[in-house]
PDB file of N, CA, C and O in Angstrom:
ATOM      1  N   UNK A   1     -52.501   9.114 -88.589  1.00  0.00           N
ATOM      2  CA  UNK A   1     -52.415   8.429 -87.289  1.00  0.00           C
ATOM      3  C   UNK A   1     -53.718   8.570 -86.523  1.00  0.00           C
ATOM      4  O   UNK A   1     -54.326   9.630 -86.672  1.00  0.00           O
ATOM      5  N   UNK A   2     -54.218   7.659 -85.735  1.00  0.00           N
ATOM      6  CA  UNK A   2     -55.821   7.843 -84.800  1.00  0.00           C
ATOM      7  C   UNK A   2     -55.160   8.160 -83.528  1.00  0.00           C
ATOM      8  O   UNK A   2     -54.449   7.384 -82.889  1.00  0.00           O
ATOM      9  N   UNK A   3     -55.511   9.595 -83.161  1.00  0.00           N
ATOM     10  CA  UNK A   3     -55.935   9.652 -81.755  1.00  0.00           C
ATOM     11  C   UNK A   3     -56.276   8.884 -80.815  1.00  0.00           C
ATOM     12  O   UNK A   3     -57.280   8.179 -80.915  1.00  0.00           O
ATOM     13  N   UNK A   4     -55.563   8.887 -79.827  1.00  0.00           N
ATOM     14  CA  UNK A   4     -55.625   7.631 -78.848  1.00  0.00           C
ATOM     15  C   UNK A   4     -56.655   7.866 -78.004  1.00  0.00           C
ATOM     16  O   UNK A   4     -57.088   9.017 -78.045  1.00  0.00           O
ATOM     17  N   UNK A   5     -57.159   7.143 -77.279  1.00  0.00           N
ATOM     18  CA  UNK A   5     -58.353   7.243 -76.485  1.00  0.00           C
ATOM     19  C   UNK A   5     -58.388   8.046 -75.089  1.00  0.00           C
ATOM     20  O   UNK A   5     -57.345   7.620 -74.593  1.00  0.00           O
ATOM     21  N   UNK A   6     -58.765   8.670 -74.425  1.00  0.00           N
ATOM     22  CA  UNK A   6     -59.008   9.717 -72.918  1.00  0.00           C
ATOM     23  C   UNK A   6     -57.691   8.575 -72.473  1.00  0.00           C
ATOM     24  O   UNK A   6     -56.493   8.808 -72.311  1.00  0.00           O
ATOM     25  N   UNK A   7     -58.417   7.357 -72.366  1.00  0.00           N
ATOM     26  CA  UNK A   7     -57.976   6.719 -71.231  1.00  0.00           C
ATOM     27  C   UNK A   7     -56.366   6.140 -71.128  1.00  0.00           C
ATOM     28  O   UNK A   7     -55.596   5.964 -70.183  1.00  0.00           O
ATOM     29  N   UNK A   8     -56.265   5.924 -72.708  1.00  0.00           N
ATOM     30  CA  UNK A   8     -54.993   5.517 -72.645  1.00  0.00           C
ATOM     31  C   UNK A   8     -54.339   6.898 -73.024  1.00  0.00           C
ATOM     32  O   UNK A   8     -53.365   6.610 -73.720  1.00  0.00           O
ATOM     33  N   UNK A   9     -54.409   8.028 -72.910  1.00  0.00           N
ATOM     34  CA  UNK A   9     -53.607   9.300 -73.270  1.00  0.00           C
ATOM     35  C   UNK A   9     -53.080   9.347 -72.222  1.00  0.00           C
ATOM     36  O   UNK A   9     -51.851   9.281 -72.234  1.00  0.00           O
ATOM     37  N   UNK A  10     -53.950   9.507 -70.592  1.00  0.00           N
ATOM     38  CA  UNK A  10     -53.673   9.597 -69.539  1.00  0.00           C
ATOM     39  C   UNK A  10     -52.678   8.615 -69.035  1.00  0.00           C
ATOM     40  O   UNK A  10     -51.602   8.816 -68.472  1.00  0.00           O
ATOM     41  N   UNK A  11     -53.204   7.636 -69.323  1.00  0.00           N
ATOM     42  CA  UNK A  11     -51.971   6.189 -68.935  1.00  0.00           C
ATOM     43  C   UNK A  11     -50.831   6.500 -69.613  1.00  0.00           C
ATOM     44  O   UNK A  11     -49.865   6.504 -68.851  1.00  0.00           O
ATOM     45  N   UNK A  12     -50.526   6.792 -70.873  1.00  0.00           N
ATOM     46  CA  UNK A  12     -48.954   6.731 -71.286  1.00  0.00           C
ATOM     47  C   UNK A  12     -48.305   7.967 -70.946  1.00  0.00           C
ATOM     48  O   UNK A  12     -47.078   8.047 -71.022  1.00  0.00           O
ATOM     49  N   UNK A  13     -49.420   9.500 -70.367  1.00  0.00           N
ATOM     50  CA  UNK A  13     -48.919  10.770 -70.453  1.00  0.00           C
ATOM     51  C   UNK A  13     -47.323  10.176 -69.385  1.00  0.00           C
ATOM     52  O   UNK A  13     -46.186   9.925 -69.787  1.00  0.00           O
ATOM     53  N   UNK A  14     -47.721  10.140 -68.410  1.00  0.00           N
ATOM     54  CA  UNK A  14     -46.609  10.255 -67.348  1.00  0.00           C
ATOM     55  C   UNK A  14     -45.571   9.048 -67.797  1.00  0.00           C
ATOM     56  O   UNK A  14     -44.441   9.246 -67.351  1.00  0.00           O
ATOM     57  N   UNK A  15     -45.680   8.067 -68.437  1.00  0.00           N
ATOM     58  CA  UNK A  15     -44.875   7.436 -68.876  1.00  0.00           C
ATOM     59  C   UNK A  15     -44.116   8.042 -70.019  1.00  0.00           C
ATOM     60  O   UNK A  15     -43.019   7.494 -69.911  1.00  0.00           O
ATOM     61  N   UNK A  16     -44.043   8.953 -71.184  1.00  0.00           N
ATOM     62  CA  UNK A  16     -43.833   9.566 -71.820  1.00  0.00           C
ATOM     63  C   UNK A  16     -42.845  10.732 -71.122  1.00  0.00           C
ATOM     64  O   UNK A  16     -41.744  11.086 -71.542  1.00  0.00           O
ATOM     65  N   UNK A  17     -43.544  11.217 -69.954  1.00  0.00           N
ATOM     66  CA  UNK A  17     -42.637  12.117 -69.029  1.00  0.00           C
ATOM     67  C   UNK A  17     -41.650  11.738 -68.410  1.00  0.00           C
ATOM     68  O   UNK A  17     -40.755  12.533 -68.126  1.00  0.00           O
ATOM     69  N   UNK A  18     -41.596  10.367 -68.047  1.00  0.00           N
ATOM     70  CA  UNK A  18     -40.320   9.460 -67.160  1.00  0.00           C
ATOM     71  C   UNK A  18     -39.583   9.635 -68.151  1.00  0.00           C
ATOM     72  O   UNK A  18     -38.433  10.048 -68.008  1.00  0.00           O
ATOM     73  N   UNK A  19     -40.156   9.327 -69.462  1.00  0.00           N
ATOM     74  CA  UNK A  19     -38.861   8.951 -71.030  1.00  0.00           C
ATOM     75  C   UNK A  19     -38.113  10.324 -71.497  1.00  0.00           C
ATOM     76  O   UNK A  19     -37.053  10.512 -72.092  1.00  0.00           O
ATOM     77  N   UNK A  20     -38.859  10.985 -71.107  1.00  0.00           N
ATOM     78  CA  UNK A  20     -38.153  12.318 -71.055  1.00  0.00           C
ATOM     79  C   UNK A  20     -37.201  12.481 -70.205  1.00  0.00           C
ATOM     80  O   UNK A  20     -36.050  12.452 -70.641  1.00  0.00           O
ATOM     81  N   UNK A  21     -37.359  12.628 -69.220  1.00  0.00           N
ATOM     82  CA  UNK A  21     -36.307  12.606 -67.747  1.00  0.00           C
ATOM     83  C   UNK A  21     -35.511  11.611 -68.048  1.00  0.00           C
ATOM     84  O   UNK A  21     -34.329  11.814 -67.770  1.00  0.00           O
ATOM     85  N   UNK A  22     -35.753  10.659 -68.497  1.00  0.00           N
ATOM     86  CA  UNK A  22     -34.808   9.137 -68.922  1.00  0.00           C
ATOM     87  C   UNK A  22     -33.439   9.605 -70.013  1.00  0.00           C
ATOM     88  O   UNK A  22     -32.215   9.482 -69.954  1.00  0.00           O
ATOM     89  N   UNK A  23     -34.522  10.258 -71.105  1.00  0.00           N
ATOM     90  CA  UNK A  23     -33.044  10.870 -71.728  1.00  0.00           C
ATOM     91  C   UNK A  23     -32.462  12.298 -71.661  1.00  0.00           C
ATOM     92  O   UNK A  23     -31.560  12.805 -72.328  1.00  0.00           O
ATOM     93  N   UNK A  24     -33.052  12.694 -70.896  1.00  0.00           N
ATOM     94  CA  UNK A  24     -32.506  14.179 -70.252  1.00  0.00           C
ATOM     95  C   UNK A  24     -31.895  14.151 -69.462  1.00  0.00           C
ATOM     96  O   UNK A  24     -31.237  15.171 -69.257  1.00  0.00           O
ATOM     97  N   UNK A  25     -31.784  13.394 -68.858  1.00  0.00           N
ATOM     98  CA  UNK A  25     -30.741  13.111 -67.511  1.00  0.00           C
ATOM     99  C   UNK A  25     -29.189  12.521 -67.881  1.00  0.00           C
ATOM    100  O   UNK A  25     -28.204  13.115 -67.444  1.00  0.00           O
ATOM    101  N   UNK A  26     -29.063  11.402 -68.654  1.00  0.00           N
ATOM    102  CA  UNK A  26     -27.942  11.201 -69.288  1.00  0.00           C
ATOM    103  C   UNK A  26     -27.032  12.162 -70.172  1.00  0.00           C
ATOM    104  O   UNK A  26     -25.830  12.343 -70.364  1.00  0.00           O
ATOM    105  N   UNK A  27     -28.110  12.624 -70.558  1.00  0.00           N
ATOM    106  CA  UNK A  27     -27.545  13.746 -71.560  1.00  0.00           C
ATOM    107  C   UNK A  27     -27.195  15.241 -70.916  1.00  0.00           C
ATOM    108  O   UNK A  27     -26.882  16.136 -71.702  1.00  0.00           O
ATOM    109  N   UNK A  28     -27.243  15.480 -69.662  1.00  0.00           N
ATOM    110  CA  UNK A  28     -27.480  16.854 -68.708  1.00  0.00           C
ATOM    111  C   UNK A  28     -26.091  16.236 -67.853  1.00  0.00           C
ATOM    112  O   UNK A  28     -25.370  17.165 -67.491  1.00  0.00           O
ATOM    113  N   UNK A  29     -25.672  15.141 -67.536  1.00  0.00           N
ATOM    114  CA  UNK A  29     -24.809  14.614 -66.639  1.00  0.00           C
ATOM    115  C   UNK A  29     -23.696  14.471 -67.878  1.00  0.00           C
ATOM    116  O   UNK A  29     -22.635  15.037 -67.615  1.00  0.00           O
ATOM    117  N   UNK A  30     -23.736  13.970 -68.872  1.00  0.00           N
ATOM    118  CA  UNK A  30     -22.683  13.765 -69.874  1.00  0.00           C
ATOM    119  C   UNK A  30     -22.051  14.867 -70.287  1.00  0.00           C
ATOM    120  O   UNK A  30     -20.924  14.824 -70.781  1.00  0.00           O
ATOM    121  N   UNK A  31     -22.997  16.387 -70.054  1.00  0.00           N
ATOM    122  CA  UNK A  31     -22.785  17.375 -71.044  1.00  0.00           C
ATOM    123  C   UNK A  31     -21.583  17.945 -69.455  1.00  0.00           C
ATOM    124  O   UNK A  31     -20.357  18.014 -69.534  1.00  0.00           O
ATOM    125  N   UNK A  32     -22.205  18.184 -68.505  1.00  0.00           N
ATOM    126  CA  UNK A  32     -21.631  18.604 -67.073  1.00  0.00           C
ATOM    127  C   UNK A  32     -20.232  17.900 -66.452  1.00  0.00           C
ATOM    128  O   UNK A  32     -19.809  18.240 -65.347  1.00  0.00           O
TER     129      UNK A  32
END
């Protein structure tokens, strides 16, 4: 796989983090 570039690492980091919270949250409320 190629290493993605500075610029787009930064751009998808926090989008990657929403997708986290996206399925952590369903799954934290389903389990509760």
């Amino acid at each position: 796989s190629v290493p993605l570039p500075p610029a787009q690492n930064s751009r998808f980091a926090p989008n990657r983090k929403l997708m986290g919270l996206m399925t952590s949250l369903p799954l934290a409320s389903s389990s509760s």
